[in-house]
N, C-alpha and C positions, 0 to 999 in steps of 0.2 A: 334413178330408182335403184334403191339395194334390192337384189336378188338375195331371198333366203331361201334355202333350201330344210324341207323339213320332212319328217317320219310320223306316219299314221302306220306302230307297231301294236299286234294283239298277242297275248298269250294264248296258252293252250283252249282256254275259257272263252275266248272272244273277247275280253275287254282290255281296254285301248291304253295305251300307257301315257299320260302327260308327266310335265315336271312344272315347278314354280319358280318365275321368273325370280331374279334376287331382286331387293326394295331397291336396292340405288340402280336400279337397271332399266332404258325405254321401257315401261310399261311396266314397273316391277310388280310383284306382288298380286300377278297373274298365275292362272296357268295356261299352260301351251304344249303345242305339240314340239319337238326335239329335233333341233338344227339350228341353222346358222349361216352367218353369209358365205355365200360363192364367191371364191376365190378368181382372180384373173386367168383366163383360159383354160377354168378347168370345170371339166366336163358336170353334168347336172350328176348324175349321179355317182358320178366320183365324189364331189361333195358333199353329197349326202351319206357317204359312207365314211367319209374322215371325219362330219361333225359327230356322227354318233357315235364313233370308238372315240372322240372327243371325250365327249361327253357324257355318254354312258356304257363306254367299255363293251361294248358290242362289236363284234363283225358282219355284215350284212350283205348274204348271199341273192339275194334275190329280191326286186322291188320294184315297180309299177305305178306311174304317172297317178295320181288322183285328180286333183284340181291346180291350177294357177289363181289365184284370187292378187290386184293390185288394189293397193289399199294407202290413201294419203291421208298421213297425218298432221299436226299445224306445224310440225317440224322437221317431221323428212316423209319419205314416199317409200313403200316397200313392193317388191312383188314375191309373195308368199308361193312357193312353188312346192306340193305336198305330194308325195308319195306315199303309196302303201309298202309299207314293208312284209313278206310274207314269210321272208325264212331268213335267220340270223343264227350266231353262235354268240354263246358269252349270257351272263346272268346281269339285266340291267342295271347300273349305279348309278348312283350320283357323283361322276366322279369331282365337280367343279363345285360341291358340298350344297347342291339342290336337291328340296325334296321331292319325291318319286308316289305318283300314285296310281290304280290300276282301275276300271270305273268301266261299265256298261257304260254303250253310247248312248241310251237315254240318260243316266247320268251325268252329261255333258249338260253343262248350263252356260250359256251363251252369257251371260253376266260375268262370269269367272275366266272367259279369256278377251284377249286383245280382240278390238274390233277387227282385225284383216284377220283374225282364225274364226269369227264365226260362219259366216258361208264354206267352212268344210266342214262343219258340225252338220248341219244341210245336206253336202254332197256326202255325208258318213250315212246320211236317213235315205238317199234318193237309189234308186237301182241303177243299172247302167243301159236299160232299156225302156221307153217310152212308148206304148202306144195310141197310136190316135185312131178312133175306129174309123172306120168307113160304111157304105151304103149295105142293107142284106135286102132282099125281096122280104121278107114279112119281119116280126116279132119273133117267130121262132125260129128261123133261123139267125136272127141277130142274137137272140140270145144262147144259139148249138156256137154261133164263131167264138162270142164271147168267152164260154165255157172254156172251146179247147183251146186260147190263147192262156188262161189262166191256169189250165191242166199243164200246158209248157211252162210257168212259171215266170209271165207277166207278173208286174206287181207296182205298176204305175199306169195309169190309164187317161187319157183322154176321150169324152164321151162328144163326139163332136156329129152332128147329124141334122145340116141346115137347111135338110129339105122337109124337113117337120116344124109344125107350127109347133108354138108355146106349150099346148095342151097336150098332145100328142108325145112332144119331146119330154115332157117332165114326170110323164107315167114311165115310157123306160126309162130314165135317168134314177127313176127309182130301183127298179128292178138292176140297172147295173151296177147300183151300187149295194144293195143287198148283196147281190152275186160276187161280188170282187172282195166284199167285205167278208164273205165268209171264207178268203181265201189267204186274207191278211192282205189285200191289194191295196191301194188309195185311187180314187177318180175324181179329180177334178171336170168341171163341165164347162164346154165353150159355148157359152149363153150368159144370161142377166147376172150380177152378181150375186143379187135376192134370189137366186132359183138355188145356193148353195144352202144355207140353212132350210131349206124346207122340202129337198130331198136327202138331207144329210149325207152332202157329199165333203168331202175331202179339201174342196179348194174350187178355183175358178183361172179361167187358161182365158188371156188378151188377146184377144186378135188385133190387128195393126189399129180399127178403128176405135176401138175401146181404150188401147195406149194412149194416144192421143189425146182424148175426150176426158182422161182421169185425172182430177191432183191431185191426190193420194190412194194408198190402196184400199180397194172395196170391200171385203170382206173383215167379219170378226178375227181378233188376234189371236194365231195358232192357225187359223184356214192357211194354205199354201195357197200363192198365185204364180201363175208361170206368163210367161209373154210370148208372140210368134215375131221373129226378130229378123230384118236382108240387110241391115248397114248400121254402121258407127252412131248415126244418129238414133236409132232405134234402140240402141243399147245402153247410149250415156240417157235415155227418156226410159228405162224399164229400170232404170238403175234410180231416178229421181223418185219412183212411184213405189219402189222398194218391193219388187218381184222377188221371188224363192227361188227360181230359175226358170228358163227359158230355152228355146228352138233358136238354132239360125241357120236360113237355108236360102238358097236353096246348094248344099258343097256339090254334090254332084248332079249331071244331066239327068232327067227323070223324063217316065212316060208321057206325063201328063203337060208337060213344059218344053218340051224336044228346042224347042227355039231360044229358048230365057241361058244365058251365058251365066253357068253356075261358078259360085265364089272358087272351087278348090280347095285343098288342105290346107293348102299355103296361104291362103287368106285367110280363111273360117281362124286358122292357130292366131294369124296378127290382131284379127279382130275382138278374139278371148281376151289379147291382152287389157283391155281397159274395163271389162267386165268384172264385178266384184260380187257375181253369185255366178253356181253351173248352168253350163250351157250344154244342151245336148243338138249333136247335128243331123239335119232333116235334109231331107229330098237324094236320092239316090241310093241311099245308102242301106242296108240289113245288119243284120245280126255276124256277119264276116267284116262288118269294122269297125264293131267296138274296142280292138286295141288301136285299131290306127286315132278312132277319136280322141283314146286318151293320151297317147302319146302326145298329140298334137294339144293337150292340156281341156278337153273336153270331158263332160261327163258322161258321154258315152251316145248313141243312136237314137232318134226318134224317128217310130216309121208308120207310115197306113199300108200300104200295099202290102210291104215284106212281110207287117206281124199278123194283121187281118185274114191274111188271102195263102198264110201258110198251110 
């Protein structure tokens, strides 16, 4: 598998810089994000600082893990390894005579790059925090937690709550998505696929039984689907059914599981590698280790206890 190493750089503006593949090039006549393959024993982001002064006359001071995406094509196999770049010197060129252009990431159209760059056009829309609610004594209080997770500046939500029937569940499934909606949040619902258009939520989250059960994905195109993920086989099955991203867990010991023998960093990272959307890591874990998740090529935390119960 070629390791490329690649740059997700923004200007002063927020928008994101690509370049254009050249026509006689894998995949010409794309665009893409800026880098190139990793050289023999040298470091990830040593590479990533010699393709860009490469290739676009930059020096790059400072820069952070975003996604790993591996992606096989009918003729070679790549694993696209994407960092955010936050702070550089130098005025961006073309120095290898490619064109340069600057684009909000809604501007990003997944038509116009390589298939292994679009699941970071994905991880460029997802937060680096997931919440999945948990249990309150009433409605009003589910809906005081809700509030002041979103007053901290959630902005992905899991609405999960399976100690309510149908009816029950799809009245507040309403209300939290009004609520989340007016904060710019997204909430996906772990229930029927049909319950997503007719409380106009966001998307629809798998649980292991529904992975399974699916052969293709359930919802209208543009809904996002996430999956709840513990092994290799769970991933190459959320990857067949064409998930947006997904959970795996459980990396650390948790309350709730004291006895269940958690993956580790060191697994959760081998296991991203065959994954070809973000994965955020669940069960132990809080908002103190979302750099270790991305490091380790994660999209960052998902949690009930940490983010609910803060």
């Amino acid at each position: 598998m070629i390791h490329v190493v690649a740059g997700v750089i923004r200007n002063p503006k927020g928008e994101i810089l690509t370049t254009l593949r050249h026509d006689h090039l894998h995949q010409g006549g794309l665009w893409e994000f800026p880098g190139g393959k990793l050289e023999a024993g040298e470091s990830r982001l040593a590479g990533l600082r010699r393709e860009l002064q490469e290739e676009l006359s930059i020096d790059v001071s400072t820069a952070k893990p975003l996604i790993q995406v591996p992606h096989h094509y009918e003729d070679r196999s790549v694993l696209l390894d994407i960092w955010e770049v936050s702070a550089f010197s130098g005025k961006p060129q073309g120095v290898e005579g490619q064109a340069l252009r600057w684009s909000n990431v809604k501007q990003l159209h997944a038509e116009e790059f390589p298939a292994a760059d679009r699941p970071v056009l994905t991880a460029l829309q997802l937060p680096d925090r997931y919440l999945i609610t948990g249990k309150a004594a009433s409605n009003e209080e589910f809906a005081d937690k809700l509030g002041r997770v979103l007053e901290q500046g959630v902005r992905l939500i899991q609405f999960r709550a399976p100690e309510l029937e149908p009816e029950p569940y799809l009245q507040l499934a309403a209300v939290v998505v009004e609520r989340a909606h007016s904060y710019g949040a997204k909430v996906l619902l772990n229930g029927e696929p049909e319950w997503v258009e007719q409380v106009g939520a966001d998307g629809i989250h798998l649980n292991g039984h529904r992975l399974k059960t699916l052969s293709g994905r359930p919802v209208q195109e543009g809904a996002l689907i996430s999956a709840s993920l513990h092994n290799a086989e769970e991933i190459e099955r959320a990857a067949e059914i064409g998930v947006d991203f997904a959970v795996l867990s459980a990396v650390l010991p948790t309350q709730t599981h004291p006895d269940r023998e958690p993956l580790g960093w060191e697994l959760f990272s081998q296991l991203l590698q065959a994954a070809p959307y973000p994965i955020y890591a669940l069960g132990g874990v809080d908002e103190s280790h979302v750099d270790q998740a991305r490091e380790m090529g994660g999209q960052g935390v998902a949690a009930i206890r940490a983010f609910w119960n803060s």
